[in-house]
C-alpha positions as CSV (number, residue, x, y, z in Angstrom):
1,X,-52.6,-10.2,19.4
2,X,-55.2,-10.2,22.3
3,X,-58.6,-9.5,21.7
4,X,-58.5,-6.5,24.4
5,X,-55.3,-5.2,22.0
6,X,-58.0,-5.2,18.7
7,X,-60.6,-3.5,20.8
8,X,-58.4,-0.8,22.2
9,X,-56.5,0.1,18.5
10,X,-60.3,0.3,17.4
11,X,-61.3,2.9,20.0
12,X,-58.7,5.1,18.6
13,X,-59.6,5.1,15.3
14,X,-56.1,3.0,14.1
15,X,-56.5,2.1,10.4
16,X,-56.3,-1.7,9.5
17,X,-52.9,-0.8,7.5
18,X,-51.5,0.8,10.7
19,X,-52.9,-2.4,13.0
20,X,-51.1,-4.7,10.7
21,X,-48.2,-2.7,11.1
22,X,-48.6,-2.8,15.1
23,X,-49.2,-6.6,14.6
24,X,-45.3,-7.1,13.1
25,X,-44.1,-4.7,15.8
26,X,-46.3,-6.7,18.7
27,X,-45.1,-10.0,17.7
28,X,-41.0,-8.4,17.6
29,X,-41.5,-7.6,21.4
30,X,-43.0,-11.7,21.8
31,X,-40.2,-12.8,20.9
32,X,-37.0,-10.8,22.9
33,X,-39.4,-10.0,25.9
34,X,-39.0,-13.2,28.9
35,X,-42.9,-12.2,29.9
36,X,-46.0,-12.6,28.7
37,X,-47.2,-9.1,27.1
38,X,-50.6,-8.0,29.2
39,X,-51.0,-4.2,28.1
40,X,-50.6,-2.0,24.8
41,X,-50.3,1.8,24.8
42,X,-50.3,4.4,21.8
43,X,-49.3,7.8,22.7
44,X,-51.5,10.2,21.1
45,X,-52.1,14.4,20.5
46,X,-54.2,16.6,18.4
47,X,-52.8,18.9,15.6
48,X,-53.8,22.5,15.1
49,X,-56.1,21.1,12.1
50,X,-58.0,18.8,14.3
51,X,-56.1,15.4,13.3
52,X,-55.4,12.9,15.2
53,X,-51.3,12.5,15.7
54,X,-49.9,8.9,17.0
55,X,-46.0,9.1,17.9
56,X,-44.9,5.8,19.7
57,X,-46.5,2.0,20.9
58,X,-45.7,0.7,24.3
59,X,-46.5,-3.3,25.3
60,X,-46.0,-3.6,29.2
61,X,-45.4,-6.9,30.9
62,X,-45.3,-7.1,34.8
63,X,-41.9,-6.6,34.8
64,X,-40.9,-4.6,31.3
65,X,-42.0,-2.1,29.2
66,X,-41.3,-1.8,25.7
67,X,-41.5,1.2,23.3
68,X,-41.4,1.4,19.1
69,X,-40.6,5.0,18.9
70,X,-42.1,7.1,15.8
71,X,-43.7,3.7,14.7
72,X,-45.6,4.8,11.7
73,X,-42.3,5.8,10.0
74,X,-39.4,4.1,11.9
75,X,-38.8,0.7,13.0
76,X,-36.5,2.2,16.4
77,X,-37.4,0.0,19.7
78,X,-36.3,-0.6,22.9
79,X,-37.0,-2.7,26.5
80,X,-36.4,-1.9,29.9
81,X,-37.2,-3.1,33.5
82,X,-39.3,-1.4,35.7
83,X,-40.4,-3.6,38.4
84,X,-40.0,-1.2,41.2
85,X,-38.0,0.8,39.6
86,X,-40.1,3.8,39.2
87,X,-38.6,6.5,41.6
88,X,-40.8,9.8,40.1
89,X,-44.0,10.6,37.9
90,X,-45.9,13.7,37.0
91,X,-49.2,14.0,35.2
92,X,-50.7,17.2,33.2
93,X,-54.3,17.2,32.9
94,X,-56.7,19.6,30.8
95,X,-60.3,19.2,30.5
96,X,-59.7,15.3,32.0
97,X,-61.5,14.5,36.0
98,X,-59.6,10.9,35.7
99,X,-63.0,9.1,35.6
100,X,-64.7,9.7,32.1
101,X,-62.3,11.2,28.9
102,X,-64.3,13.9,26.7
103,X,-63.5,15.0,23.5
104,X,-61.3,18.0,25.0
105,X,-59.7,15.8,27.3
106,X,-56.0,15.4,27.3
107,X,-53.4,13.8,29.3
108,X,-49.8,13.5,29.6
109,X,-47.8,11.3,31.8
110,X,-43.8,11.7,32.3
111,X,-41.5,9.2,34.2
112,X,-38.5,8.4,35.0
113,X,-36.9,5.1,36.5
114,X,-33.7,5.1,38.5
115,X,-32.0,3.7,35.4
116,X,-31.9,7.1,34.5
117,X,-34.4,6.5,32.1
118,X,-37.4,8.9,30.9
119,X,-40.7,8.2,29.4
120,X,-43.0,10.3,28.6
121,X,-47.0,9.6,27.4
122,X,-49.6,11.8,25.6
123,X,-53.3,11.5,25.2
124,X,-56.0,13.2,23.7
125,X,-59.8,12.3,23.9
126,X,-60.9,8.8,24.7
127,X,-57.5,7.6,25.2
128,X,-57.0,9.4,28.3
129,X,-59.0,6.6,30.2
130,X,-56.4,4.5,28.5
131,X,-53.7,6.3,29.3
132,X,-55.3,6.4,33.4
133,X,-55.2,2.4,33.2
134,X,-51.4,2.3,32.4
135,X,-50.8,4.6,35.1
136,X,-53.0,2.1,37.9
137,X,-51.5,-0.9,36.8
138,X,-48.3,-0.3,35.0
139,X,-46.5,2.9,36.8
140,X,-47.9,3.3,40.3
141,X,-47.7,0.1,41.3
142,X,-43.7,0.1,40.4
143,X,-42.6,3.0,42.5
144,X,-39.6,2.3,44.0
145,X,-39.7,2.5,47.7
């Protein structure tokens, strides 16, 4: 897995258990997806007793994006295209300016690509500036014109 991978699943306080877990999962998507694998995504949210909830992992390539749905407890995953295939987005914000995360901050990103397909993304805390990079390199740039 890429060093920037490690260093991201660290900043969100994944256990090494759960990273070993993403590991299997990350070298799954090597194998079926025909691009090299340049960005990794958790989606994230807070629980009413402060914990930290993590639902599903997306890899990006330039051309796909992959998603391991309920990862912790499931092994359910899919690919899709979306080179310019993007045709809508909207982002939620609360407590987030889209430079610098705080503790409060939280983000949610929903999509949907003219395969009919939806996907959504949440973030809490420091993985909001995560989430903001997907969205720059991954989503924007593949609006469909």
């Amino acid at each position: 897995m890429r060093e920037e991978f490690i260093k991201y699943l660290g900043s969100i306080d994944i256990t090494k258990a759960l990273r070993e877990k993403i590991e299997t999962i990350h070298k799954f998507f090597q194998e079926i997806c025909p691009d090299e694998i340049t960005g990794i995504f958790i989606t994230d949210y807070m629980k009413e007793d402060g914990s930290r909830e993590y639902e599903n992992i997306w890899f990006f390539s330039k051309k796909y994006c992959m998603e391991a749905k309920q990862f912790i407890t499931k092994d359910d995953f899919d690919i899709t295209p979306t080179k310019k295939r993007v045709y809508y987005w909207t982002i939620q914000k609360q407590d987030y300016d889209f430079k610098k995360a705080t503790e409060k901050s939280r983000l949610h990103l929903k999509f949907f690509l003219d395969t009919k397909i939806d996907c959504e993304f949440k973030s809490s805390k420091g993985n909001c500036d995560y989430l903001r990079e997907i969205i720059l390199k991954y989503i924007a740039p593949n609006l469909k014109e």
